[in-house]
N, CA, C and O atoms as a Tripos MOL2 file, in Angstrom:
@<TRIPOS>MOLECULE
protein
  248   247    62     0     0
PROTEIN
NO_CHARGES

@<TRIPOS>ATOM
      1 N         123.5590   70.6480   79.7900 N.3       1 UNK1
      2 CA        122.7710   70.8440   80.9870 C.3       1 UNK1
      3 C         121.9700   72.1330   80.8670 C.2       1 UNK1
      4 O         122.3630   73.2280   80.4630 O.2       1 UNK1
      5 N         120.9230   71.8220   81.2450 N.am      2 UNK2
      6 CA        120.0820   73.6520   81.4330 C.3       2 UNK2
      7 C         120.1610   74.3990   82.0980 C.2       2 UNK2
      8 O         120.2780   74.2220   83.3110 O.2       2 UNK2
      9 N         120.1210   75.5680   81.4930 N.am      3 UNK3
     10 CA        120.4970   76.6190   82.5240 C.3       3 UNK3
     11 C         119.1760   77.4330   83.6680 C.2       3 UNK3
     12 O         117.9690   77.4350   83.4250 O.2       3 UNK3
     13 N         119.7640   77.9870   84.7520 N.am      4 UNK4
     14 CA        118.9070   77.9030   85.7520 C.3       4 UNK4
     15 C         118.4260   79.4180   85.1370 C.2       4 UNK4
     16 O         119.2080   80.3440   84.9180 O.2       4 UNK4
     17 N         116.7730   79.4540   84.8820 N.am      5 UNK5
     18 CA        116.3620   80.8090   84.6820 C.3       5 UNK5
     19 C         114.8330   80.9580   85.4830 C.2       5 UNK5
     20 O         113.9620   80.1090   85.2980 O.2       5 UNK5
     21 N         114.6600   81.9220   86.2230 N.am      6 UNK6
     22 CA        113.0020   82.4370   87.3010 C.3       6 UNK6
     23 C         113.9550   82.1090   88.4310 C.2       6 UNK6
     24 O         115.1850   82.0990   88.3670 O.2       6 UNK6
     25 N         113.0830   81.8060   89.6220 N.am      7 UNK7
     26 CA        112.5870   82.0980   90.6400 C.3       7 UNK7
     27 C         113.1450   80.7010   91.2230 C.2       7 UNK7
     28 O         112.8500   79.7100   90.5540 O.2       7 UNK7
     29 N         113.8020   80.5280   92.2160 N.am      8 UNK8
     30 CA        113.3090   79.1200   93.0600 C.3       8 UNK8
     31 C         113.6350   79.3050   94.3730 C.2       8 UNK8
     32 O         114.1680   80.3820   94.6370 O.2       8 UNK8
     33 N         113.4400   78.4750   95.3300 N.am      9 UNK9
     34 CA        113.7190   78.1890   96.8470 C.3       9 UNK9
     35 C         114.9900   77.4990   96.8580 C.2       9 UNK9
     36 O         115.1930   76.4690   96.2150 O.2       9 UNK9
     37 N         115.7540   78.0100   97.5140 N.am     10 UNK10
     38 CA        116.8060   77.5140   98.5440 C.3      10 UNK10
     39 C         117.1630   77.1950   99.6250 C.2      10 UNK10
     40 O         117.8690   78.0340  100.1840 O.2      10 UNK10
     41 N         116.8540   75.8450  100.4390 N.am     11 UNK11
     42 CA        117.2240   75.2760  101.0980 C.3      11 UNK11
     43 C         118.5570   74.9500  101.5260 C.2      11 UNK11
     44 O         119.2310   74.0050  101.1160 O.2      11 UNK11
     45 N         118.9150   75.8970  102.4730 N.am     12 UNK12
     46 CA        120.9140   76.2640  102.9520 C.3      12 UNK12
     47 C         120.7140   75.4600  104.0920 C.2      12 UNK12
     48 O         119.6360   75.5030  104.6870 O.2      12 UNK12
     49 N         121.6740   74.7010  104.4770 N.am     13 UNK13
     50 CA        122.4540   73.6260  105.5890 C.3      13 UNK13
     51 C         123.0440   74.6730  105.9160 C.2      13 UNK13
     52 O         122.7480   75.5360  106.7430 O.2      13 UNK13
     53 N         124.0710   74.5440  105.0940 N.am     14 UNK14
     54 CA        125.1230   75.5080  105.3090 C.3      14 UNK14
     55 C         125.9010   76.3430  103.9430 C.2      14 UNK14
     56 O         125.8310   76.0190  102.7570 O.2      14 UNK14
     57 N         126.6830   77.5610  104.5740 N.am     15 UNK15
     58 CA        127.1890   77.8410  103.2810 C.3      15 UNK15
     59 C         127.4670   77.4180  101.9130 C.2      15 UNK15
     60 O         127.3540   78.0460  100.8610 O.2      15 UNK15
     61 N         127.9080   76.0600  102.1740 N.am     16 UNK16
     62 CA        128.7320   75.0120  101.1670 C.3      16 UNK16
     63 C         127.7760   74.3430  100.2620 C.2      16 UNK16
     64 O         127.8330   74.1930   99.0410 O.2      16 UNK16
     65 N         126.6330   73.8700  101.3610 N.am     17 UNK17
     66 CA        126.3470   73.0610  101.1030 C.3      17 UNK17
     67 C         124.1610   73.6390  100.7220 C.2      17 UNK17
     68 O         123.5630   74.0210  101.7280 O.2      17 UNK17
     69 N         123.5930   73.6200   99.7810 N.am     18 UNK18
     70 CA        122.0540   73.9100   99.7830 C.3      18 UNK18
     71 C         121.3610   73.4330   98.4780 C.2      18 UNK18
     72 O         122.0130   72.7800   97.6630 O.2      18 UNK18
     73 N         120.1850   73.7100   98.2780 N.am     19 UNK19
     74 CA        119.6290   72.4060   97.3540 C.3      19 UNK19
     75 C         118.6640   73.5320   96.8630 C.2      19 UNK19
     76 O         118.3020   74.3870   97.6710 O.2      19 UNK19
     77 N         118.2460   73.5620   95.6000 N.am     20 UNK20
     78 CA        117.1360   74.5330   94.8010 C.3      20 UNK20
     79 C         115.7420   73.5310   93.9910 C.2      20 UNK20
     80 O         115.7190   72.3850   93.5420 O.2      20 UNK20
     81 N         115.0620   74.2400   94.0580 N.am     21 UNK21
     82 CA        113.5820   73.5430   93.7930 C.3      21 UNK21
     83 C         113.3310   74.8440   93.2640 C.2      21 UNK21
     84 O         113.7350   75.9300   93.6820 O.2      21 UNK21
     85 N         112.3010   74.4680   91.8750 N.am     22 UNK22
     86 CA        111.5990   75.5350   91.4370 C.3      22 UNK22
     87 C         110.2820   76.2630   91.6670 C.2      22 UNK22
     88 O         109.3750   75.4370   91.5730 O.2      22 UNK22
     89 N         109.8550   77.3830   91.9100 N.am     23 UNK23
     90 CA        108.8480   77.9340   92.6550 C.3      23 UNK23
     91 C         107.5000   77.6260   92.0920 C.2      23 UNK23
     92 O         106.5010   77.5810   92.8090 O.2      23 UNK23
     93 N         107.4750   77.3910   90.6720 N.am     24 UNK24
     94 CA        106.8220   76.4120   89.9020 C.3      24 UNK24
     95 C         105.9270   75.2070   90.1940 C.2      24 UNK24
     96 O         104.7780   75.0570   89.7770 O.2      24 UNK24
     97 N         106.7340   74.2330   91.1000 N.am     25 UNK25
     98 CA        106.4010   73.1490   91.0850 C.3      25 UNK25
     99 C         106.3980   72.7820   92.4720 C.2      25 UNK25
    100 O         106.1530   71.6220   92.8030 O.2      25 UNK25
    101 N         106.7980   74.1990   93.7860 N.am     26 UNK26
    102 CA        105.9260   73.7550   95.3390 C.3      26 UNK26
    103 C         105.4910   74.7110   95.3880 C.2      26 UNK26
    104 O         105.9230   75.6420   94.7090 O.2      26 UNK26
    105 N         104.4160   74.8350   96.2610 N.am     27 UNK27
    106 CA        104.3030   75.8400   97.2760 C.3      27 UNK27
    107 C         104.9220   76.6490   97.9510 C.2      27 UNK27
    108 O         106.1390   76.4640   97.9840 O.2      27 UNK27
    109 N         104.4370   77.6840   98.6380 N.am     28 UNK28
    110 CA        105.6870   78.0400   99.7420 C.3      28 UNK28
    111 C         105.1790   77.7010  101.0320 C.2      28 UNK28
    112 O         105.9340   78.2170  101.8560 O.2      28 UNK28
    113 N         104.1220   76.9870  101.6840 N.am     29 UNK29
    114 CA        103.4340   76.1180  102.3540 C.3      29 UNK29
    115 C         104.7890   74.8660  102.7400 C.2      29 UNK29
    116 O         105.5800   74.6450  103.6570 O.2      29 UNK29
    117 N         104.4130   74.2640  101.3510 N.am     30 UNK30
    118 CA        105.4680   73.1900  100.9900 C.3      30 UNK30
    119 C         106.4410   73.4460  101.2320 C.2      30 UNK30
    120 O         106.8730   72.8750  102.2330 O.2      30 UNK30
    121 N         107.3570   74.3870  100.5490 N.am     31 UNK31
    122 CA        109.1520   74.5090  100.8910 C.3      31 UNK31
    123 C         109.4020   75.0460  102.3890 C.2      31 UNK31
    124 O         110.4870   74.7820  102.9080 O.2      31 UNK31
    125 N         108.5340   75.7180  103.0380 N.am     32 UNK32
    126 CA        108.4440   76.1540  104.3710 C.3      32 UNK32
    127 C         108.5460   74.4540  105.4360 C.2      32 UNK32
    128 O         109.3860   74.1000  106.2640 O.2      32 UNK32
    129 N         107.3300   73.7740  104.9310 N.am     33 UNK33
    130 CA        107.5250   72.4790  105.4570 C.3      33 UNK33
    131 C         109.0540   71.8740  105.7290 C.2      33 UNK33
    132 O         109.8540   71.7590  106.6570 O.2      33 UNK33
    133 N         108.9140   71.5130  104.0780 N.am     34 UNK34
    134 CA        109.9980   70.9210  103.7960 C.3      34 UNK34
    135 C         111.8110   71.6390  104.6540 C.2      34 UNK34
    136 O         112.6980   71.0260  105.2480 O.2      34 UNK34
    137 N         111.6740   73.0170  104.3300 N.am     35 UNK35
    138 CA        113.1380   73.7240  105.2270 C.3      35 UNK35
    139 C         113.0400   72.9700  106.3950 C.2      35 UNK35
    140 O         114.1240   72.5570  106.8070 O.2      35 UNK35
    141 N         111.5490   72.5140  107.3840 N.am     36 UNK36
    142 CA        111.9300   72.6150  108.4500 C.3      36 UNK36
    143 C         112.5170   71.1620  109.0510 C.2      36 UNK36
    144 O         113.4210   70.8530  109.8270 O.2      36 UNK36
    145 N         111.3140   70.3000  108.1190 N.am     37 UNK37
    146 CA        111.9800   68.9140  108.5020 C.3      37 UNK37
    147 C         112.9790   69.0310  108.0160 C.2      37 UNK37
    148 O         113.7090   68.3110  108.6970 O.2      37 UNK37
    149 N         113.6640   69.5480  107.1240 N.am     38 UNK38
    150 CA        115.5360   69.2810  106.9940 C.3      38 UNK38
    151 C         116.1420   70.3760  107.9190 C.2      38 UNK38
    152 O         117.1580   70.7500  107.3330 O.2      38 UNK38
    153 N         116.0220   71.0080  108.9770 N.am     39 UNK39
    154 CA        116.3790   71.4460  109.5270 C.3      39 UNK39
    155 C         117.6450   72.8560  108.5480 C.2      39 UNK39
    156 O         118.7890   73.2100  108.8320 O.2      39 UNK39
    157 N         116.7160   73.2780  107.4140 N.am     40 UNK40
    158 CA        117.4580   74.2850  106.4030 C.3      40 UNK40
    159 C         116.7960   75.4140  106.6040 C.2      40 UNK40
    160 O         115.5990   75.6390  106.7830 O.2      40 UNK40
    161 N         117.9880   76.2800  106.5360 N.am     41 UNK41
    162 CA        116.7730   77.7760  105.7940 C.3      41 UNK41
    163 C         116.4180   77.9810  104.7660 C.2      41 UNK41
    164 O         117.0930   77.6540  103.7900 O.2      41 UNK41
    165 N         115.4190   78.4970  104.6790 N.am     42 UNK42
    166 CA        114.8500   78.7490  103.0590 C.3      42 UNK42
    167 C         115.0240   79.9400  102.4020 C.2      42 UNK42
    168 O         114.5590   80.9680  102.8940 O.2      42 UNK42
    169 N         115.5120   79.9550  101.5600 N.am     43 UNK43
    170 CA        115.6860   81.3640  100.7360 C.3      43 UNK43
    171 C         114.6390   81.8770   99.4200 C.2      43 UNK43
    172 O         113.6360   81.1620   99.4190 O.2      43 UNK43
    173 N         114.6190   82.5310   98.7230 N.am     44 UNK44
    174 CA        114.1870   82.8250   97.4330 C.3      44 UNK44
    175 C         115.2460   83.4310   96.7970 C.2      44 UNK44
    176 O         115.9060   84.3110   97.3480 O.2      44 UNK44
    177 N         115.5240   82.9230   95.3730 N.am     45 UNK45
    178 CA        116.6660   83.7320   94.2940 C.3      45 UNK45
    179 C         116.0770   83.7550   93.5520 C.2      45 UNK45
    180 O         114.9820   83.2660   93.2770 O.2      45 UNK45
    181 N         116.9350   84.5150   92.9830 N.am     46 UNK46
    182 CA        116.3960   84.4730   90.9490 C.3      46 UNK46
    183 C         117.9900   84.3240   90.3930 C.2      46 UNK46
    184 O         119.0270   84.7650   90.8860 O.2      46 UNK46
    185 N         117.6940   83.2650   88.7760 N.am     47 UNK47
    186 CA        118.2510   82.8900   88.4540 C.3      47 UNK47
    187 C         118.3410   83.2660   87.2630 C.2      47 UNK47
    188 O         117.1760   83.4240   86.8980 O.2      47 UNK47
    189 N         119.3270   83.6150   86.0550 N.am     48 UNK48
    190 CA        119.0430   84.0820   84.5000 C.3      48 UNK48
    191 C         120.1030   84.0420   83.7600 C.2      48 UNK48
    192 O         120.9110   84.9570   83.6020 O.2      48 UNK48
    193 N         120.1310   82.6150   83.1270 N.am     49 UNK49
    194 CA        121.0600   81.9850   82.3750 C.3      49 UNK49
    195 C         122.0180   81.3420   83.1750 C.2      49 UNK49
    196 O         123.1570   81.1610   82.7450 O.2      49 UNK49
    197 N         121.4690   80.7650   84.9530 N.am     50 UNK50
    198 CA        122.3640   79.7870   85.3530 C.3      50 UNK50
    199 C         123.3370   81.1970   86.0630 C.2      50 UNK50
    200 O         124.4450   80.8040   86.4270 O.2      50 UNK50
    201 N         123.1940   82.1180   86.2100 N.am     51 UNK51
    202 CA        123.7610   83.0860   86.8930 C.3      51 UNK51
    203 C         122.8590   83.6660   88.1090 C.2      51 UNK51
    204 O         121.7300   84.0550   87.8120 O.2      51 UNK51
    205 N         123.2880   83.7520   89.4730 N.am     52 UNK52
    206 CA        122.1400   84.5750   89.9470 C.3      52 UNK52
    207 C         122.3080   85.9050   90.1760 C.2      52 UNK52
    208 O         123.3970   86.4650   90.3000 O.2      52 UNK52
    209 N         120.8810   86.5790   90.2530 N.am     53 UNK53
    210 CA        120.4050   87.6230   90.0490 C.3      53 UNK53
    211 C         120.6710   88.4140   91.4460 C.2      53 UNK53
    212 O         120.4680   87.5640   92.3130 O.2      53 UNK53
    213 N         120.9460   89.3560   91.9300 N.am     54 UNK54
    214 CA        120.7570   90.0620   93.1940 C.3      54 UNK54
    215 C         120.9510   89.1780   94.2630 C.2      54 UNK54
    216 O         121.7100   88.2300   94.0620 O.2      54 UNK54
    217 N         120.2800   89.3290   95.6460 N.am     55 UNK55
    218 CA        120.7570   88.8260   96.4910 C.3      55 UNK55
    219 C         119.3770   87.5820   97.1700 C.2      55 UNK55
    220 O         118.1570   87.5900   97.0000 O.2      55 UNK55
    221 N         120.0320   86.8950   97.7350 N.am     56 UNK56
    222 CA        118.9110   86.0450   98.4490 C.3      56 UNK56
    223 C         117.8630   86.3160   99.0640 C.2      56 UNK56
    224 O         118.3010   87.0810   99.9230 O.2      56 UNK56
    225 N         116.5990   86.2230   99.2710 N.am     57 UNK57
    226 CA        115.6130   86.6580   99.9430 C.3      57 UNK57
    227 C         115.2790   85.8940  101.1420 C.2      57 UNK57
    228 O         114.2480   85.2490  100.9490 O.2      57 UNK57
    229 N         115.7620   85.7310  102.2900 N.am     58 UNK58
    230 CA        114.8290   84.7030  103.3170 C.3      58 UNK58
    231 C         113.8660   84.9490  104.1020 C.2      58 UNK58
    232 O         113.6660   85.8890  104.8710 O.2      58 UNK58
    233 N         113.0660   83.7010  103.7640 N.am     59 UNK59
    234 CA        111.8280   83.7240  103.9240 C.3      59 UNK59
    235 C         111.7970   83.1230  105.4060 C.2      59 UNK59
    236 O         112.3930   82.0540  105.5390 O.2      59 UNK59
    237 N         111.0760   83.7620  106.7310 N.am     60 UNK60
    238 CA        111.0640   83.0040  107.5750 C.3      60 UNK60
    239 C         110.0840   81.6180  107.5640 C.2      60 UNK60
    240 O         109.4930   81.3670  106.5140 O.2      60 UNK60
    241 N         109.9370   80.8470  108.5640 N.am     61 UNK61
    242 CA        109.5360   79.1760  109.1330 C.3      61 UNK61
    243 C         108.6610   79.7590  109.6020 C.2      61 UNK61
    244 O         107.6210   79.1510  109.3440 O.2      61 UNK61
    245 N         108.4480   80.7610  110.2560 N.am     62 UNK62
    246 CA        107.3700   80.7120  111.5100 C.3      62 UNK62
    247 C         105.9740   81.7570  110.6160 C.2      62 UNK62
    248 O         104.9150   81.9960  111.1960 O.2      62 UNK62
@<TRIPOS>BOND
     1     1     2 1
     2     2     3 1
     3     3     4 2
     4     3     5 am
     5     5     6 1
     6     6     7 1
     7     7     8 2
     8     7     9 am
     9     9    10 1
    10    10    11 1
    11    11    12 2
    12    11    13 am
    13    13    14 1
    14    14    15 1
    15    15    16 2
    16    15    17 am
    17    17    18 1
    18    18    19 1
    19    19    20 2
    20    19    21 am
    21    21    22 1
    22    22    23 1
    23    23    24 2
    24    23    25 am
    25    25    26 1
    26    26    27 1
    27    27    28 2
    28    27    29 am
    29    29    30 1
    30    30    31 1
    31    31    32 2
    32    31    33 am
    33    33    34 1
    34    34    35 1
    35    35    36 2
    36    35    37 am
    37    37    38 1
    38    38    39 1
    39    39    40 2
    40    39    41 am
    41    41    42 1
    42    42    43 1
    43    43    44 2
    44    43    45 am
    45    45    46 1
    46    46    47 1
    47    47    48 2
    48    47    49 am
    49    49    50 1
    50    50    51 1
    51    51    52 2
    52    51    53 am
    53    53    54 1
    54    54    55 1
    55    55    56 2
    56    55    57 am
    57    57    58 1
    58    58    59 1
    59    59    60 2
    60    59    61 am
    61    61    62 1
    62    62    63 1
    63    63    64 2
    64    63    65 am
    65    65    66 1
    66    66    67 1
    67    67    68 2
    68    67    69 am
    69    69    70 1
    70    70    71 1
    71    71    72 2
    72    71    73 am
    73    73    74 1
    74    74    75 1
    75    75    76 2
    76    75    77 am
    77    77    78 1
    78    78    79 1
    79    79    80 2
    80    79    81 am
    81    81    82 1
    82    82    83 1
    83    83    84 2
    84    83    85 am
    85    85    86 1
    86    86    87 1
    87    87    88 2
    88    87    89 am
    89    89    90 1
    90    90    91 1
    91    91    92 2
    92    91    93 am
    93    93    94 1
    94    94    95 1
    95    95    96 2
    96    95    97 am
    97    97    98 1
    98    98    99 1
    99    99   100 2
   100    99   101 am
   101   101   102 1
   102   102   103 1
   103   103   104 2
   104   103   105 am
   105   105   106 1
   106   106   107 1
   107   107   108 2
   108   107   109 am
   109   109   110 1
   110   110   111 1
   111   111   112 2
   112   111   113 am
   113   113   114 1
   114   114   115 1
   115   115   116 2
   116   115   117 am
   117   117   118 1
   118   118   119 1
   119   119   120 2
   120   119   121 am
   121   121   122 1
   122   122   123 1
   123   123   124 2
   124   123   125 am
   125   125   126 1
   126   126   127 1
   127   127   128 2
   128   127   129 am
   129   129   130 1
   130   130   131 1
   131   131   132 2
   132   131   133 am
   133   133   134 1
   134   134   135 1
   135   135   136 2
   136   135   137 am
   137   137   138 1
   138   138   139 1
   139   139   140 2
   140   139   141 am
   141   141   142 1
   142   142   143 1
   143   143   144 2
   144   143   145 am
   145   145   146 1
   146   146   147 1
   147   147   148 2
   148   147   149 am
   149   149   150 1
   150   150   151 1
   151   151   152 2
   152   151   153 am
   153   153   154 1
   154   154   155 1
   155   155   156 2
   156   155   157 am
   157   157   158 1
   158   158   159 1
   159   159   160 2
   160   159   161 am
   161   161   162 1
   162   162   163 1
   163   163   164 2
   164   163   165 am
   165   165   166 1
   166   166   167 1
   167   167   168 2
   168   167   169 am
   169   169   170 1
   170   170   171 1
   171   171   172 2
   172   171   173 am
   173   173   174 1
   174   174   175 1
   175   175   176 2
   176   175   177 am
   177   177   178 1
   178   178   179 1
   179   179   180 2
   180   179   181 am
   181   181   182 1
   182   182   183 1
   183   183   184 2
   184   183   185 am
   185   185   186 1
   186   186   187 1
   187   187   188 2
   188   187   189 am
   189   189   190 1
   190   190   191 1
   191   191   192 2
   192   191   193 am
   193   193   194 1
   194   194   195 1
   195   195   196 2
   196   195   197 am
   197   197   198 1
   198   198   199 1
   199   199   200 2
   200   199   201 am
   201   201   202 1
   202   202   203 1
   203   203   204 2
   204   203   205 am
   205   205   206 1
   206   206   207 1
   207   207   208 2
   208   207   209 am
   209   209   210 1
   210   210   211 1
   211   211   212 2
   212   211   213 am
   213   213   214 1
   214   214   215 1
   215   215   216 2
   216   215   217 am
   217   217   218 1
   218   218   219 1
   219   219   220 2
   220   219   221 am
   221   221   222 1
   222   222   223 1
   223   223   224 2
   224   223   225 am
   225   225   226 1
   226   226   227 1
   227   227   228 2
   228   227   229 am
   229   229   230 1
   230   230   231 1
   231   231   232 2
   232   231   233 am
   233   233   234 1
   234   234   235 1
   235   235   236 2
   236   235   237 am
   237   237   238 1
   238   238   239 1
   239   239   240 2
   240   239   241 am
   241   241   242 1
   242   242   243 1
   243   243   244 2
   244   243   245 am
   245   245   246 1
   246   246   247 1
   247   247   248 2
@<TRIPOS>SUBSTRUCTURE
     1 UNK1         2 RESIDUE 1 A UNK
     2 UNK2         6 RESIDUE 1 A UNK
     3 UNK3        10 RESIDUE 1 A UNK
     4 UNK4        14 RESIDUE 1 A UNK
     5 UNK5        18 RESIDUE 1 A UNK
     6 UNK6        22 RESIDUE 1 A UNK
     7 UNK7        26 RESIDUE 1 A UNK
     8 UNK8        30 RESIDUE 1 A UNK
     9 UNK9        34 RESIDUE 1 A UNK
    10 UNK10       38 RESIDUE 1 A UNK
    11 UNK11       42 RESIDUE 1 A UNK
    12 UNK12       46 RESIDUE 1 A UNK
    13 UNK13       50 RESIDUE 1 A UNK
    14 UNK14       54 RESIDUE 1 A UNK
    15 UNK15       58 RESIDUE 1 A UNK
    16 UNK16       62 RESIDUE 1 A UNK
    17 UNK17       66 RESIDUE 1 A UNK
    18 UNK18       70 RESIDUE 1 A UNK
    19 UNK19       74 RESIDUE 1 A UNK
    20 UNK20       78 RESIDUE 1 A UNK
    21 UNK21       82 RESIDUE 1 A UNK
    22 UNK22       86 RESIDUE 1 A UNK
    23 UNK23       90 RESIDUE 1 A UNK
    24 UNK24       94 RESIDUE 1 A UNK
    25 UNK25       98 RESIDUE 1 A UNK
    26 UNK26      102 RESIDUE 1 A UNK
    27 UNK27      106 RESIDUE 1 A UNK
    28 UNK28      110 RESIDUE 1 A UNK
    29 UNK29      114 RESIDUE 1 A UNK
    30 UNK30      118 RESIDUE 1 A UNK
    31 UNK31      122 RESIDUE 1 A UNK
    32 UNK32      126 RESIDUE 1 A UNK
    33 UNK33      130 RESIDUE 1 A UNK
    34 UNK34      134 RESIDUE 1 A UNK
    35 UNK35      138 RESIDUE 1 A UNK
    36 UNK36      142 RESIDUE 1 A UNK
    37 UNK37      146 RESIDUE 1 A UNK
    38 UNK38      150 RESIDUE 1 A UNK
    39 UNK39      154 RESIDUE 1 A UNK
    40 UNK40      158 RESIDUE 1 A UNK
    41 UNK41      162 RESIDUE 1 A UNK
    42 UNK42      166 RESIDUE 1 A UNK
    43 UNK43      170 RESIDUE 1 A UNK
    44 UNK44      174 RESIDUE 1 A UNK
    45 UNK45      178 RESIDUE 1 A UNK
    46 UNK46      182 RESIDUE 1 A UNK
    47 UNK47      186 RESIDUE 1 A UNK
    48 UNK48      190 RESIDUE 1 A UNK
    49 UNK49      194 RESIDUE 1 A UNK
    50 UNK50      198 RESIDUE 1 A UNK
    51 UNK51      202 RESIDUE 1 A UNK
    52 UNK52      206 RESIDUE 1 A UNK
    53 UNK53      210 RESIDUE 1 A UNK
    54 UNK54      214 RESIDUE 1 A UNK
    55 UNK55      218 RESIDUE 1 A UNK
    56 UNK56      222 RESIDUE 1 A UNK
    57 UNK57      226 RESIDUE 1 A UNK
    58 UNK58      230 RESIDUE 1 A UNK
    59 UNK59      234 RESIDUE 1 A UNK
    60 UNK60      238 RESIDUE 1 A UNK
    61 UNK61      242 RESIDUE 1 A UNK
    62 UNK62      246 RESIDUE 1 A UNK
């Protein structure tokens, strides 16, 4: 499996549970959209070698 390395969005439900897309391949137009119809927050991480980097960045909806 590959390992997670840059930048992507995180879409959190909840603690347990959140989904990553690479910053690459939306917008932040797009992942802003997208958080809201799933009713998620959106984050920014960084990732390097499938480890992450520092802490989450969230990005507000509005």
């Amino acid at each position: 499996m590959k390992k997670l390395n840059g930048y992507y969005y995180c879409f959190s439900h909840s603690s347990y549970e959140h989904g990553l897309c690479s910053i690459a391949e939306v917008s932040r137009e797009m992942a802003k959209r997208a958080a809201i119809n799933l009713g998620a927050r959106l984050y920014i991480v960084k990732y390097r070698n499938g480890i992450q980097q520092g802490k989450k960045k969230r990005i507000p909806l509005t």
